[in-house]
C-alpha positions in Angstrom: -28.2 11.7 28.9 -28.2 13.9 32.0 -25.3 12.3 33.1 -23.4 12.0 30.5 -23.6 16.0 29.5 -22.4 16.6 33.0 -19.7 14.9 33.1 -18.9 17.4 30.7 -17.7 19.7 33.7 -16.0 16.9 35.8 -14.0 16.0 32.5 -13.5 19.1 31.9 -11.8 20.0 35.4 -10.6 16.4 35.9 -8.7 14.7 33.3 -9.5 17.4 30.7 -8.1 20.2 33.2 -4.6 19.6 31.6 -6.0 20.4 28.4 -8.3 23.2 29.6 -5.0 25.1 31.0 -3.0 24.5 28.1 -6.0 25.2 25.6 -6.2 28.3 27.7 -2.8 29.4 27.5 -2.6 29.0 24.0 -5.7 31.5 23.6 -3.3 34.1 25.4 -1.1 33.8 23.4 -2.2 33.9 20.2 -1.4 30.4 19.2 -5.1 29.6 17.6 -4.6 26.5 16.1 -2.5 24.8 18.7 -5.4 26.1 21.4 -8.1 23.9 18.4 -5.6 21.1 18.8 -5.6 21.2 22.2 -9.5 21.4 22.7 -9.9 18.8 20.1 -7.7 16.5 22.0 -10.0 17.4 25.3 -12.8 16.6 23.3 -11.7 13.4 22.9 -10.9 12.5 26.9 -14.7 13.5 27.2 -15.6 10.8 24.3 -13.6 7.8 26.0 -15.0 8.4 29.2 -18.5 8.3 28.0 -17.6 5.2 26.5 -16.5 3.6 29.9 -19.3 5.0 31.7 -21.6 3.0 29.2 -19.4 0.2 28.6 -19.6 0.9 25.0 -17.7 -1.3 22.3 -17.0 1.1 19.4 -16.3 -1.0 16.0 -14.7 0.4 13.1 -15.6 -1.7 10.2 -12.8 0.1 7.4 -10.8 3.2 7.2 -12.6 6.4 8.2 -10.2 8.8 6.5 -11.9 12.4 7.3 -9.9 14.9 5.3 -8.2 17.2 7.4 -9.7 20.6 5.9 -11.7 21.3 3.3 -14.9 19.2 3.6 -17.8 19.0 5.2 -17.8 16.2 7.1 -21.9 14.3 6.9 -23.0 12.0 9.7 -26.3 10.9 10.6 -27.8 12.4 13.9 -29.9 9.8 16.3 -29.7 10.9 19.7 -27.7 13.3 22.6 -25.3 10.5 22.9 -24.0 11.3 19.3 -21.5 14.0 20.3 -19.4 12.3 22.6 -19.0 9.4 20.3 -18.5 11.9 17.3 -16.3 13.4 19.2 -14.3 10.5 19.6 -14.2 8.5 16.2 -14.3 11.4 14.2 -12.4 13.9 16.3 -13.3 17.2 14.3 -14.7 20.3 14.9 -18.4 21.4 14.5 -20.8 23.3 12.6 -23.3 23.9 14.2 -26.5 25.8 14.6 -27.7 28.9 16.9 -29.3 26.4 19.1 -25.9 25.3 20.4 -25.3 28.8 22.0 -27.7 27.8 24.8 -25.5 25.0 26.2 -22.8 27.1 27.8 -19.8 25.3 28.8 -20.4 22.7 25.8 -20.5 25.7 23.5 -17.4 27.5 25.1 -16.0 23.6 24.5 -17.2 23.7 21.3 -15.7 27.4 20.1 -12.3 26.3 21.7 -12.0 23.3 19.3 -12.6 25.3 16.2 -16.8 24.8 15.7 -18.1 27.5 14.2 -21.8 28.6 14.0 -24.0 28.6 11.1 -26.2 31.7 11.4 -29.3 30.7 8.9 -32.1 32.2 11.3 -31.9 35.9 8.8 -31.3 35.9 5.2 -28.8 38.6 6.0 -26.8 36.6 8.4 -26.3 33.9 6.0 -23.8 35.6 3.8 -21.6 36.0 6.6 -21.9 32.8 7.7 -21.4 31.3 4.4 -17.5 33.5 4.4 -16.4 32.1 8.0 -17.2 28.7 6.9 -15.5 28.8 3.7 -12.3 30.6 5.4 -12.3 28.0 8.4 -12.2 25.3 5.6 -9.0 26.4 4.5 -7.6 24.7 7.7 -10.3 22.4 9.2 -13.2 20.1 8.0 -16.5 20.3 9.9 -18.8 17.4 11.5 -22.3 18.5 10.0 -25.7 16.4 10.9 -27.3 16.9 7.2 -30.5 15.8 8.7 -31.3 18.8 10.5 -31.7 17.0 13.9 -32.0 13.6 16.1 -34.2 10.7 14.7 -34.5 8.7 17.4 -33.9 5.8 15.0 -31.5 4.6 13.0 -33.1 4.9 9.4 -31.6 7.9 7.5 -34.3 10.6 7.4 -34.6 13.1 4.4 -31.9 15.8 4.5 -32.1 18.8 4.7 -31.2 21.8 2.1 -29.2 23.7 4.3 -25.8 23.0 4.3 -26.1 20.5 1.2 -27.0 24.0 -0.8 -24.1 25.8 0.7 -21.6 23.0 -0.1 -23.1 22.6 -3.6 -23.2 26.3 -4.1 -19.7 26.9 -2.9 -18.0 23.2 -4.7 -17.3 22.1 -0.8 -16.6 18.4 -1.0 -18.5 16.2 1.5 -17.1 13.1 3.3 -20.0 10.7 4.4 -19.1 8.4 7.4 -22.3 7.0 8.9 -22.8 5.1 12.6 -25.1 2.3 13.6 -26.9 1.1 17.2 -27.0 4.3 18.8 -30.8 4.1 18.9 -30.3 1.3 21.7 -29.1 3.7 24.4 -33.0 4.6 24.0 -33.4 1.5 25.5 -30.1 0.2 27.6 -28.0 2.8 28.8 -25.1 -0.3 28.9 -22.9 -2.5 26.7 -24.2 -1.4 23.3 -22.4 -1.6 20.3 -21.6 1.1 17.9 -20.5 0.8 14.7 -19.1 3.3 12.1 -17.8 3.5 8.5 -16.5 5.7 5.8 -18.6 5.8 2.6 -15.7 8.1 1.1 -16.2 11.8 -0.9 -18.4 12.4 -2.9 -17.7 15.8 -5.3 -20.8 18.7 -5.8 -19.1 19.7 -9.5 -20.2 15.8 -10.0 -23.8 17.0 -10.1 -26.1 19.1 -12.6 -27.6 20.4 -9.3 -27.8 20.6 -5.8 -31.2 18.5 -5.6 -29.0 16.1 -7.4 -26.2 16.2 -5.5 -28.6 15.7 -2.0 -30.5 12.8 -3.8 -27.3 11.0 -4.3 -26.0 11.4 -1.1 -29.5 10.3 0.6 -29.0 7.3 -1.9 -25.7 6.8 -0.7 -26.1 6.4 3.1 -30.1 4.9 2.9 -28.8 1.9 1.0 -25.4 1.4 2.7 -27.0 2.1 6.5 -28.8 -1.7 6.5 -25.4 -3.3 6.0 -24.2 -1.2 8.8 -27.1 -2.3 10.9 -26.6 -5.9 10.3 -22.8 -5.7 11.2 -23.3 -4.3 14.1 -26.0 -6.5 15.2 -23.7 -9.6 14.4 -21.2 -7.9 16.4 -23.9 -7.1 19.5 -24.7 -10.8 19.1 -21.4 -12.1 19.4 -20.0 -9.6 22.3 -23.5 -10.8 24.4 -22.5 -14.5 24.2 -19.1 -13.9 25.0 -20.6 -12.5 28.0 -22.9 -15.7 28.7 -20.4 -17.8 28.6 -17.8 -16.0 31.1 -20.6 -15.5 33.5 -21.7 -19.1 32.8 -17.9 -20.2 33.3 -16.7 -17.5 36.4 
């Protein structure tokens, strides 16, 4: 993990340095969502690299059609590793928490492609917060990790209420995409698999409330999450005795 969040900085002047001029230039110029498109593109070197370094094989099993703006976009949340590959697949910005602040050049990475922080440490922060999300939404969607933090395994965990209130509170539709076999870099920093799929929107006017609305969406990615698992295991399989064989054979 150490190495892979510093390779943030050799990305970021190495192959990203193209990107970090240009995302720069556009800042000066006033061009703010060309300098997001920019960043996000950056983003996106950063995620392919880590992928090399690992030797990761990234399946997508379906279309993962992320709305452009105007959702919240829910993933589940294993490990450290989940940002770069986030980053890659689902190549949107952020919402994220205070916490993120304290990682500077990520953060500064982070602002650049359009993430926005969700102030919910005050009561009286929140309604501010609340506005900037719902005016960023106009143009963007966000990445948001409902379960308030890493599992370190790859069952869902209860979510949260945070952002699941504020979306049912504010009609935000959520997009659900959920990822299997990240757990195994707990294990093998090599040759995993990942695997990732779109479970589609779901609607909060669909729901009497937003304990409802949570519940459903818990539902949602508990029961289709095994079927994930079990892809990507097949797949895992399969790619390992492709590798038998070539070693047996070379």
């Amino acid at each position: 993990v150490v190495r892979i969040y510093a390779d943030v900085l050799f990305a970021m002047f190495g192959p990203g340095m193209p990107y970090l001029i240009k995302g720069l230039g556009c800042t000066l110029i006033g061009r703010h969502e060309q300098r997001i498109k920019v960043f996000l593109e950056g983003s996106v070197i950063w995620g392919d690299r880590v992928r090399r370094l690992t030797g990761t094989r990234i399946v997508r099993f379906g279309q993962i059609d992320c709305p452009e703006s105007g959702h919240l976009i829910l993933l589940n949340h294993v490990n450290e590793m989940d940002f770069a590959f986030d980053s890659l697949v689902v190549h949107k910005a952020y919402l994220a928490n205070e916490a993120i602040k304290r990682t500077l050049f990520a953060y500064w990475w982070m602002r650049g492609m359009g993430s926005q922080v969700f102030d919910h440490r005050q009561a009286r922060s929140i309604p501010a917060s609340v506005r900037g999300l719902v005016a960023g939404l106009a143009r963007h969607s966000y990445i948001v990790y409902p379960e308030g933090g890493n599992s370190y395994g790859e069952q869902i965990r209860p979510l949260r209420k945070g952002m699941l209130k504020v979306a049912f509170d504010n009609r935000i539709p959520v997009y659900v995409v959920l990822k299997s076999g990240m757990a195994a870099f707990q294990e093998r920093q090599r040759d995993n698999v990942i695997g990732y799929t779109g479970l589609g929107t779901v609607q909060p006017a669909d729901f009497p409330t937003w304990t409802a609305f949570r519940d459903h969406i818990h539902a949602l990615m508990s029961s289709e999450k095994p079927l994930l698992d079990e892809r990507v295991r097949m797949e895992s399989q399969a790619a390992t005795a492709v590798t038998a064989f070539q070693t047996a054979s070379g």
